[in-house]
DOSETOR-355313 format. One record per atom (N, C-alpha, C, CB): residue number from 1; residue in three letters; atom name; x, y, z. Coordinates in Angstrom, 1 decimal. Glycine has a CB too. Example, Ala and Ser with C-alpha at 12.3 -4.5 7.8 and 13.67 -1.06 7.14 Angstrom:
<atoms>
<1,"ALA","N",<13.2,-5.7,7.8>>
<1,"ALA","CA",<12.3,-4.5,7.8>>
<1,"ALA","C",<13.2,-3.3,7.8>>
<1,"ALA","CB",<11.3,-4.5,9.0>>
<2,"SER","N",<12.8,-2.2,7.1>>
<2,"SER","CA",<13.7,-1.1,7.1>>
<2,"SER","C",<12.9,0.0,7.9>>
<2,"SER","CB",<14.1,-0.6,5.7>>
</atoms>
This chain:
<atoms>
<1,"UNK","N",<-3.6,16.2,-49.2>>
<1,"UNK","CA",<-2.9,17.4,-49.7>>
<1,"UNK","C",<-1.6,16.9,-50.4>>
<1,"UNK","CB",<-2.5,18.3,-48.6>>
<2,"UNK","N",<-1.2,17.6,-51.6>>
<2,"UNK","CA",<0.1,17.4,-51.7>>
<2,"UNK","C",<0.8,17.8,-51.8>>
<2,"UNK","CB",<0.4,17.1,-52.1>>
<3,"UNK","N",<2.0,17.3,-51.9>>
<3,"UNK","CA",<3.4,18.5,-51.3>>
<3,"UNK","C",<4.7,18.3,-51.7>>
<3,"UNK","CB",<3.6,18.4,-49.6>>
<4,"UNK","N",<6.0,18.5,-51.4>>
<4,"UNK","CA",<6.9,18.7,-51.8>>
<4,"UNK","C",<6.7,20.2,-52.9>>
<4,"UNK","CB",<7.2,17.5,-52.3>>
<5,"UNK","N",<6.2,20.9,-52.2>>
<5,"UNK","CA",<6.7,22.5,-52.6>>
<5,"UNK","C",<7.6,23.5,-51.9>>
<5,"UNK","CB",<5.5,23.4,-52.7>>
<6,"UNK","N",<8.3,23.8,-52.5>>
<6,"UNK","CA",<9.1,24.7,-51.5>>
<6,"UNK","C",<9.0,25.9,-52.4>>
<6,"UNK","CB",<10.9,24.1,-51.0>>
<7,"UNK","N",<8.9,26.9,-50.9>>
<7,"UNK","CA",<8.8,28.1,-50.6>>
<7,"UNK","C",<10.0,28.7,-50.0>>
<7,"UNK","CB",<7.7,28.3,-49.8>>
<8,"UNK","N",<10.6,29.6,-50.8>>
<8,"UNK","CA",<11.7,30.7,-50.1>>
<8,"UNK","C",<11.7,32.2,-49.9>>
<8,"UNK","CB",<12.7,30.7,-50.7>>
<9,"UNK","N",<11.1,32.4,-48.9>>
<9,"UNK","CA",<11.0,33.8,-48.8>>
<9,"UNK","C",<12.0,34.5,-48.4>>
<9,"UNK","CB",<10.0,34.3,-48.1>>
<10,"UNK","N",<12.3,35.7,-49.3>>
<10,"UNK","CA",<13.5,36.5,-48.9>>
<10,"UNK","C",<13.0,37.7,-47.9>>
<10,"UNK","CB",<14.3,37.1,-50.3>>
<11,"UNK","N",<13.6,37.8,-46.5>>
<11,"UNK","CA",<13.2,38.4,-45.3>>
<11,"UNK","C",<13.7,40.1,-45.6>>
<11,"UNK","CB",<14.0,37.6,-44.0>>
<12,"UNK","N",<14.4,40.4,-46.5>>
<12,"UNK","CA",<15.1,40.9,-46.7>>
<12,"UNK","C",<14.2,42.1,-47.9>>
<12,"UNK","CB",<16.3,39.9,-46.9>>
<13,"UNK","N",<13.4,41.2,-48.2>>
<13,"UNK","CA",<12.4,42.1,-49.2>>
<13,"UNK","C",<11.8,42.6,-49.4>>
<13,"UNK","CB",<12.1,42.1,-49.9>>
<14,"UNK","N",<11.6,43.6,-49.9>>
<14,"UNK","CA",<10.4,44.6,-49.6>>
<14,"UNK","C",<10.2,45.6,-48.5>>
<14,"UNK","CB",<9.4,43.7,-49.4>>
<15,"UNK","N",<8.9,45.7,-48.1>>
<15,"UNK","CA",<9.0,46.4,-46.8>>
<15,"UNK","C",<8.8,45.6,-45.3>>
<15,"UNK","CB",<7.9,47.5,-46.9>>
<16,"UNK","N",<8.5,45.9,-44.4>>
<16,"UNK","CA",<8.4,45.4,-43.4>>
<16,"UNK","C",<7.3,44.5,-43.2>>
<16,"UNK","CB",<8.4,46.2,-42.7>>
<17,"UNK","N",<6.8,43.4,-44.0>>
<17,"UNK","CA",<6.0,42.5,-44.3>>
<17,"UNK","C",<6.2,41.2,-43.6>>
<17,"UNK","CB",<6.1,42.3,-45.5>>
<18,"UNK","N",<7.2,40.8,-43.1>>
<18,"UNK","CA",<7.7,39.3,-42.9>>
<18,"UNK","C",<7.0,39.0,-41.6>>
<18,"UNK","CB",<9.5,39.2,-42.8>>
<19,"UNK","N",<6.3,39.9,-40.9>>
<19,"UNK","CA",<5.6,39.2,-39.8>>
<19,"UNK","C",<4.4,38.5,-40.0>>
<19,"UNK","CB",<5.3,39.9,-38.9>>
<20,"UNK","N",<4.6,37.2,-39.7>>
<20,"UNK","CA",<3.2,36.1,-40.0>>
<20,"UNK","C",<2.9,36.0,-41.2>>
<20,"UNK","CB",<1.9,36.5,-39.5>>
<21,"UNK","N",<4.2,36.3,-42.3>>
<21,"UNK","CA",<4.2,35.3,-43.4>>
<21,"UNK","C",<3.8,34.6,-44.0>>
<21,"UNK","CB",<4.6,34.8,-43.3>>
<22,"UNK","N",<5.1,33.7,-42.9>>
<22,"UNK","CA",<5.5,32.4,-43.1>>
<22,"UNK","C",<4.0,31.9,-43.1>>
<22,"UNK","CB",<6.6,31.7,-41.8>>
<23,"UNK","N",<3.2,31.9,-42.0>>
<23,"UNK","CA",<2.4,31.5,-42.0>>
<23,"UNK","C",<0.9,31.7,-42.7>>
<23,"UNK","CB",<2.5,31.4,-41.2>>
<24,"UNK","N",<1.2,33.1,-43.4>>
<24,"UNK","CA",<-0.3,33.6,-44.6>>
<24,"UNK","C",<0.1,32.6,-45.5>>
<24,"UNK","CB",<-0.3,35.5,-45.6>>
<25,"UNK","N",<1.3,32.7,-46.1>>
<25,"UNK","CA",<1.8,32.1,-46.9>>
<25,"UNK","C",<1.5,30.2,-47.2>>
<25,"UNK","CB",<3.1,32.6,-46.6>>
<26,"UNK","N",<1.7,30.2,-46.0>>
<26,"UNK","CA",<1.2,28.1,-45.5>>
<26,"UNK","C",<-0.1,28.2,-45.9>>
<26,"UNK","CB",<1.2,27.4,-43.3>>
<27,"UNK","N",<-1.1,28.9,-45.0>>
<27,"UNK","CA",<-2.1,29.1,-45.2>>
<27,"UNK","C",<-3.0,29.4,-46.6>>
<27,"UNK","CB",<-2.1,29.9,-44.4>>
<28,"UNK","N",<-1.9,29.8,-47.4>>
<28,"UNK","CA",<-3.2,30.4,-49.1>>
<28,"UNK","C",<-2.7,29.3,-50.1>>
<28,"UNK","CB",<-2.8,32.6,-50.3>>
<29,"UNK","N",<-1.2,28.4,-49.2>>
<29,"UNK","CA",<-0.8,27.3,-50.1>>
<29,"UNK","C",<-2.2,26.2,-50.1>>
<29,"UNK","CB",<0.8,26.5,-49.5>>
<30,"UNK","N",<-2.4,26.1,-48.6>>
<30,"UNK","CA",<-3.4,25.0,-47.9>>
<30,"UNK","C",<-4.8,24.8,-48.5>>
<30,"UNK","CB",<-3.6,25.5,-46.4>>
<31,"UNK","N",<-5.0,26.3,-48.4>>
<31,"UNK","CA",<-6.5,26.6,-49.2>>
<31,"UNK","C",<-6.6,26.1,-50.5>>
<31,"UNK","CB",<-6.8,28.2,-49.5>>
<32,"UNK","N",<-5.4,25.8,-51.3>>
<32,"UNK","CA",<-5.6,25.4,-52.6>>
<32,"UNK","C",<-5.2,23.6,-52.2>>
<32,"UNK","CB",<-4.4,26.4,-53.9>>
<33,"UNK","N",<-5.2,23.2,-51.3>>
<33,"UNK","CA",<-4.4,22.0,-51.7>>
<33,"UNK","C",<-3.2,21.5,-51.7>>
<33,"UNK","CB",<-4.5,21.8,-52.5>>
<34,"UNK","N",<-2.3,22.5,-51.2>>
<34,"UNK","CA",<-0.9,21.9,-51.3>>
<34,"UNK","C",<-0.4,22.8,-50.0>>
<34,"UNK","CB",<0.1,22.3,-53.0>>
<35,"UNK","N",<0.5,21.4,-49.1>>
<35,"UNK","CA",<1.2,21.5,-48.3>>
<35,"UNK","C",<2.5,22.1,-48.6>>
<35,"UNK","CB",<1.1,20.6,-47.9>>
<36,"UNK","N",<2.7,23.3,-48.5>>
<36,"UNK","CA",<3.5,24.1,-48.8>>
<36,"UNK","C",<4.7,23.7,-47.6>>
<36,"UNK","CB",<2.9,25.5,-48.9>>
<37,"UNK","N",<6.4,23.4,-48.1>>
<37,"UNK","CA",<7.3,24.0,-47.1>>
<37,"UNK","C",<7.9,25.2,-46.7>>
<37,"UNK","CB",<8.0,23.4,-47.1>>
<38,"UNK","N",<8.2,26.3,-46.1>>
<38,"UNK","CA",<8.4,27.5,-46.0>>
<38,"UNK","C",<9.7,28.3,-45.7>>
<38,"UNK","CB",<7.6,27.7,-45.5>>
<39,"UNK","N",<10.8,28.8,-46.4>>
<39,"UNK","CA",<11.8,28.9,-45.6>>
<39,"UNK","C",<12.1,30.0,-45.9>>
<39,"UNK","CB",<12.7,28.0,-45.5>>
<40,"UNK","N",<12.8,30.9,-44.3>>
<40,"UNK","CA",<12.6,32.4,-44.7>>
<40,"UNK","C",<13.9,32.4,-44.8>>
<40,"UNK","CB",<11.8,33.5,-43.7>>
<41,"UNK","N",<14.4,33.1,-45.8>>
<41,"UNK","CA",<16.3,33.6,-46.0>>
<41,"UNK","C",<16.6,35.1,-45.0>>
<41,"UNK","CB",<16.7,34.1,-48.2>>
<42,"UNK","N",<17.1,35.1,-44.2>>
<42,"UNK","CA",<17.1,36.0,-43.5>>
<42,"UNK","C",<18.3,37.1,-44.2>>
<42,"UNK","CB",<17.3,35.5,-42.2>>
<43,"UNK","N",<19.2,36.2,-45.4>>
<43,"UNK","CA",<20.5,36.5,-45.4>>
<43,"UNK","C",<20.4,36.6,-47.3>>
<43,"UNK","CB",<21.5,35.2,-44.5>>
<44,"UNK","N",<20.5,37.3,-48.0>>
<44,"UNK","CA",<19.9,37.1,-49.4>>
<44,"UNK","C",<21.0,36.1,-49.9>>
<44,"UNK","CB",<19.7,38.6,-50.3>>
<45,"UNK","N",<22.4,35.6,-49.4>>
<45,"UNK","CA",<23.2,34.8,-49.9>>
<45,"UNK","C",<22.8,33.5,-49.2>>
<45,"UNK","CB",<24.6,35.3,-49.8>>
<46,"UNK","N",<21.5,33.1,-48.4>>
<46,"UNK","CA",<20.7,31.8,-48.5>>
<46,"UNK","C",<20.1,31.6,-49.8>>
<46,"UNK","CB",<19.6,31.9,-47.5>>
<47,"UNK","N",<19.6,32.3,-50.1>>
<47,"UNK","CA",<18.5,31.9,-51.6>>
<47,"UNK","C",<18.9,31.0,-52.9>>
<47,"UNK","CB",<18.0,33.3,-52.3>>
<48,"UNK","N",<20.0,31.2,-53.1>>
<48,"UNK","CA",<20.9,30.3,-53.9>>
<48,"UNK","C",<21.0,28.7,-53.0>>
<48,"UNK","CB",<22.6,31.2,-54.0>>
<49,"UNK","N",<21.1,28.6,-51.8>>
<49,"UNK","CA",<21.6,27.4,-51.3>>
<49,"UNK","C",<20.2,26.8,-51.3>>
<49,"UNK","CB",<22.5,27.5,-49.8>>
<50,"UNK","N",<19.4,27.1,-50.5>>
<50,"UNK","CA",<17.8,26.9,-50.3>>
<50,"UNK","C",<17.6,26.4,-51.5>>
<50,"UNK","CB",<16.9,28.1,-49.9>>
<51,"UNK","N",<16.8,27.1,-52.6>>
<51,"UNK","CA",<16.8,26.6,-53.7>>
<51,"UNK","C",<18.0,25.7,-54.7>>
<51,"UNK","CB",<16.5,27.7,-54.2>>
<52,"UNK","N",<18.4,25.3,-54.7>>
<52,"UNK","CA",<19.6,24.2,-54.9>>
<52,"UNK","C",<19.3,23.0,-54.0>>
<52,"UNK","CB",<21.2,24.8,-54.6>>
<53,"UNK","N",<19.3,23.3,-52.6>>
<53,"UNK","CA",<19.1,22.2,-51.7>>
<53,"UNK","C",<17.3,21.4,-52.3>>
<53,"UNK","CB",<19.1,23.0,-49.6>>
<54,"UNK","N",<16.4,22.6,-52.5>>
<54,"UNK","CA",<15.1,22.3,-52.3>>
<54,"UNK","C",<14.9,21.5,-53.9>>
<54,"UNK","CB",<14.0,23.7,-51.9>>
<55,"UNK","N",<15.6,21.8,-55.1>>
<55,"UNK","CA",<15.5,21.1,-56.2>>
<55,"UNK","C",<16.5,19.1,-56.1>>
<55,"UNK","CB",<16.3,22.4,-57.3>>
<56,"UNK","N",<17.2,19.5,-55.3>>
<56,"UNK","CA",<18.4,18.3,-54.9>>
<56,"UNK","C",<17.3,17.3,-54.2>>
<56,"UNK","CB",<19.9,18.9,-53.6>>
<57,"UNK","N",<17.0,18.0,-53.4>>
<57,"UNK","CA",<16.0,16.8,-52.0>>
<57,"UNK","C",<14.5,16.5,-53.3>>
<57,"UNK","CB",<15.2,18.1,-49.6>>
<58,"UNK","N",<14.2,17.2,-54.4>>
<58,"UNK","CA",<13.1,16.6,-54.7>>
<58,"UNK","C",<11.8,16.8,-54.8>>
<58,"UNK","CB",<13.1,15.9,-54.2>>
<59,"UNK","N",<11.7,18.4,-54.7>>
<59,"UNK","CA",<10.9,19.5,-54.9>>
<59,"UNK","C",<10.4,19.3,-55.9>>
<59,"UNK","CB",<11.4,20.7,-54.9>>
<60,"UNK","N",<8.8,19.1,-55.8>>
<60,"UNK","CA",<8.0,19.1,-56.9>>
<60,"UNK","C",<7.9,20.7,-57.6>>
<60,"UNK","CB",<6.5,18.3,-56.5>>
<61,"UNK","N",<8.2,21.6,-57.0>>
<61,"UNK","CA",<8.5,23.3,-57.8>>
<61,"UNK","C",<8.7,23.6,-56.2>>
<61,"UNK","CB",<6.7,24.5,-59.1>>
<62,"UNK","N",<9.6,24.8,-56.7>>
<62,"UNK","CA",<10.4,25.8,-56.4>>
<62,"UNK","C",<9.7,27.3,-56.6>>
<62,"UNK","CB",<11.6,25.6,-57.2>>
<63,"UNK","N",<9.3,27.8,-55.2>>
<63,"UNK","CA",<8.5,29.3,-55.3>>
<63,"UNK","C",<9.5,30.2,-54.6>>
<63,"UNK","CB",<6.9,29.4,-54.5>>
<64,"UNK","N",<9.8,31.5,-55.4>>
<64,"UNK","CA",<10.7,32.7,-54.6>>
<64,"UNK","C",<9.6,33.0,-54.3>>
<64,"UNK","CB",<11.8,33.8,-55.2>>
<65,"UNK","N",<9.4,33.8,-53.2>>
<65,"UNK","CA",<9.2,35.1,-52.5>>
<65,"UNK","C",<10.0,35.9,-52.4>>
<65,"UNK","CB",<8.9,35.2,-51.4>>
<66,"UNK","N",<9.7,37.1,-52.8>>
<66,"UNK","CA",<10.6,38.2,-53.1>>
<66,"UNK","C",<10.9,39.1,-54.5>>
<66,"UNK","CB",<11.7,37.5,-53.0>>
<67,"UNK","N",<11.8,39.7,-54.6>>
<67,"UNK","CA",<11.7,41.0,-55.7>>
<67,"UNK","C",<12.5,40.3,-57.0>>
<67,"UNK","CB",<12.7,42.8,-55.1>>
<68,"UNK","N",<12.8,41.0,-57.4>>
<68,"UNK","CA",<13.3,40.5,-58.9>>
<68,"UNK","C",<14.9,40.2,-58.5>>
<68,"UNK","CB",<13.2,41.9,-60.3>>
<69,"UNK","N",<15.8,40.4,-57.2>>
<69,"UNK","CA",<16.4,39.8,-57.3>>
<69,"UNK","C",<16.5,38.0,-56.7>>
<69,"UNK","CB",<16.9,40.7,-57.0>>
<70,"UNK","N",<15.2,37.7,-55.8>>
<70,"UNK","CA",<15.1,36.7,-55.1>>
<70,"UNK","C",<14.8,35.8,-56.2>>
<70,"UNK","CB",<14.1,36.7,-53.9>>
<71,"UNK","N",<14.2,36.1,-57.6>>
<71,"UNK","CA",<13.8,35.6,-58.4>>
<71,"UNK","C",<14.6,34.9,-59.1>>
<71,"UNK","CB",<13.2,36.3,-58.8>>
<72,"UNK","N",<15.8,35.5,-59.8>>
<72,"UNK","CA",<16.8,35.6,-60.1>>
<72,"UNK","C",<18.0,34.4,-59.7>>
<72,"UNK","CB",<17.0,36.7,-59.7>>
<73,"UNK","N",<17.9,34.4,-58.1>>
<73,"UNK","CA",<18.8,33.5,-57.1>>
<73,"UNK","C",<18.0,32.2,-57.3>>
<73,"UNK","CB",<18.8,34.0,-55.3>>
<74,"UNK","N",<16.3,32.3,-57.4>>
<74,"UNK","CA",<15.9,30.8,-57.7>>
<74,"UNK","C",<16.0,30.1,-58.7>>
<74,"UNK","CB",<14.8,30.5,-57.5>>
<75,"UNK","N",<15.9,31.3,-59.5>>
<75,"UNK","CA",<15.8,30.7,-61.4>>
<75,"UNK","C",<17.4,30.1,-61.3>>
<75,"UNK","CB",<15.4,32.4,-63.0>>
<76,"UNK","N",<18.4,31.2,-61.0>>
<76,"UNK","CA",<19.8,30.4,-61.6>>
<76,"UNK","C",<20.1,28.7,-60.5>>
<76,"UNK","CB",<21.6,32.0,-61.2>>
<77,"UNK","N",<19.8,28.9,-59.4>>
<77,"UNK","CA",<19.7,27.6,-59.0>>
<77,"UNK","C",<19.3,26.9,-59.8>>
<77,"UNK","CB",<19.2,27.4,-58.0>>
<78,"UNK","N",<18.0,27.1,-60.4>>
<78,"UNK","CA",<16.9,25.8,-61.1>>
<78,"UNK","C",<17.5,25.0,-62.4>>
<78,"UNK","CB",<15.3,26.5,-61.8>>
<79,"UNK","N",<18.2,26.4,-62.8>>
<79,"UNK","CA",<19.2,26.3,-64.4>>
<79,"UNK","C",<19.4,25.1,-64.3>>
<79,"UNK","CB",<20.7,27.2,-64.7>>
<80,"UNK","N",<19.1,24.2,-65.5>>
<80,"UNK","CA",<19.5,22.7,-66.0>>
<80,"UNK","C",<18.6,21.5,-65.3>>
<80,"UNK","CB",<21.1,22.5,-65.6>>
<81,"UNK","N",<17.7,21.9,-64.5>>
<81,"UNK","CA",<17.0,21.0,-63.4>>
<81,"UNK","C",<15.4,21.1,-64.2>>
<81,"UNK","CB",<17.1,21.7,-61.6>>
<82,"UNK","N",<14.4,20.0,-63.8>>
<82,"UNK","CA",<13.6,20.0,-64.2>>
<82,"UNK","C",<12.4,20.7,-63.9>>
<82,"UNK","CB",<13.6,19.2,-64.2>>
<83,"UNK","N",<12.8,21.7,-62.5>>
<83,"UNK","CA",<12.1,21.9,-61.6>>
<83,"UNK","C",<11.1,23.5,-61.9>>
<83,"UNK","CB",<13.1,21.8,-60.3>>
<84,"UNK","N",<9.9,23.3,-61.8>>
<84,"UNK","CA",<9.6,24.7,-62.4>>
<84,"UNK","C",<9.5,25.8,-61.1>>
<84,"UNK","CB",<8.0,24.7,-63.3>>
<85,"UNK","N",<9.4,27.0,-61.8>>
<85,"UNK","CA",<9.5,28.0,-60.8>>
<85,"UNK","C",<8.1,28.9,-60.3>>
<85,"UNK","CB",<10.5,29.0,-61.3>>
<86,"UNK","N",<8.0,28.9,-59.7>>
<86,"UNK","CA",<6.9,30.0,-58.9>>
<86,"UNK","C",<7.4,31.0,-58.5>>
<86,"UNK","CB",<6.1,29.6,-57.8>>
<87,"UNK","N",<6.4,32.6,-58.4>>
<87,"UNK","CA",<6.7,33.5,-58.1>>
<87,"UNK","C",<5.9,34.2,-57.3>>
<87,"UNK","CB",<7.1,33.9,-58.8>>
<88,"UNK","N",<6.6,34.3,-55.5>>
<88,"UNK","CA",<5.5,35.4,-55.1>>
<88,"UNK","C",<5.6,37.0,-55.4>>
<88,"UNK","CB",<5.5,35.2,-53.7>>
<89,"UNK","N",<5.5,38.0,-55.8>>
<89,"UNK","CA",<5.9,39.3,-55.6>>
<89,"UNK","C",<5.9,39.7,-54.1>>
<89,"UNK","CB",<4.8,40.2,-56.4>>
<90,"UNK","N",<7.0,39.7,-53.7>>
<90,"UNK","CA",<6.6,40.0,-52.0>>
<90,"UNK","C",<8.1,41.5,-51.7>>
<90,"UNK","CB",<7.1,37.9,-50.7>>
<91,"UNK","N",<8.9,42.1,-53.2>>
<91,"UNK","CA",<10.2,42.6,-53.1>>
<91,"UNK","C",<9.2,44.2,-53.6>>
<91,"UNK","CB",<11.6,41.7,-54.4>>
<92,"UNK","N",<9.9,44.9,-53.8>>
<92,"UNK","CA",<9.4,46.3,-53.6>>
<92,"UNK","C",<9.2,46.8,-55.3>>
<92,"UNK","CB",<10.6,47.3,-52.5>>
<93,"UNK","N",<9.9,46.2,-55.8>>
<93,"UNK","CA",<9.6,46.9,-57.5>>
<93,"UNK","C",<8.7,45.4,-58.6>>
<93,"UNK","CB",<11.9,47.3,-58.5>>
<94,"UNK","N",<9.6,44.4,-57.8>>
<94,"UNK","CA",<8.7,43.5,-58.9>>
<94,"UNK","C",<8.4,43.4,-60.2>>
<94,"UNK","CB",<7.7,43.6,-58.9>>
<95,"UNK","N",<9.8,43.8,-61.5>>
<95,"UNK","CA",<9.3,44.3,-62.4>>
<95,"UNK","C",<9.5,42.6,-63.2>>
<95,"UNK","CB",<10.2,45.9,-63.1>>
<96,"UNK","N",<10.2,42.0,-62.8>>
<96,"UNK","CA",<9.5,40.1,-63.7>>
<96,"UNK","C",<8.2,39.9,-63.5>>
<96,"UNK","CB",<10.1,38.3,-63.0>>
<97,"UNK","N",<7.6,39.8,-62.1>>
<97,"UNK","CA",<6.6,39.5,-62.1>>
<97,"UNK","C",<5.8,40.6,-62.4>>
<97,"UNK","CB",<6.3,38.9,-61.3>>
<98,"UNK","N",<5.8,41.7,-62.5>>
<98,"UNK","CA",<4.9,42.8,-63.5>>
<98,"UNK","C",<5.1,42.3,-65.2>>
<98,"UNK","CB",<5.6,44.7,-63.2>>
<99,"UNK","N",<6.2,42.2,-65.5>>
<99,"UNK","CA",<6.3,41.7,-67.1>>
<99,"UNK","C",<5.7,40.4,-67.7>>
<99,"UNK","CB",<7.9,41.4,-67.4>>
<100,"UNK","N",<5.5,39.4,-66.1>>
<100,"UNK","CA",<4.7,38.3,-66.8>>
<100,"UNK","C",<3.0,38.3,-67.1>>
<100,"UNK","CB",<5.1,37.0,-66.0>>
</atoms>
């Protein structure tokens, strides 16, 4: 498998979804091949740090989980970095990832 992906799911988004996740989430990375790492932001002013930390240490891409604002917190971290972005829709309106 390979890896260095990081995953940031914002706990905070959406509706009451966040139970067992973390771990659907590992799981549909796995099925394809990649060892996903997973980290839930309980706090939406994590998502900026997480993503910053996860581009710094060497993240082969950077995935939000979350709505159009979690999206937002990963993209401006990424700003200037090489690192591409992924997106889960996991936030309640979703209108980036409906536009892409």
């Amino acid at each position: 498998m390979s890896s260095n992906v990081e995953v940031i799911i914002n706990a905070a988004a959406g509706a009451s979804w966040t139970d067992g996740v973390e771990r659907a989430v590992a799981e549909a990375f796995a099925s394809c091949g990649v060892d996903a790492r997973i980290a839930l932001a309980r706090e939406a002013s994590e998502i900026f740090e997480l993503a910053r930390d996860a581009a710094s240490n060497g993240a082969r891409a950077v995935v939000a989980g979350g709505g159009d604002g979690t999206v937002a917190a990963v993209a401006s971290a990424l700003a200037g970095t090489d690192r591409p972005i992924g997106v889960l829709p996991l936030g309640t309106l979703n209108h980036f990832a409906k536009d892409l």
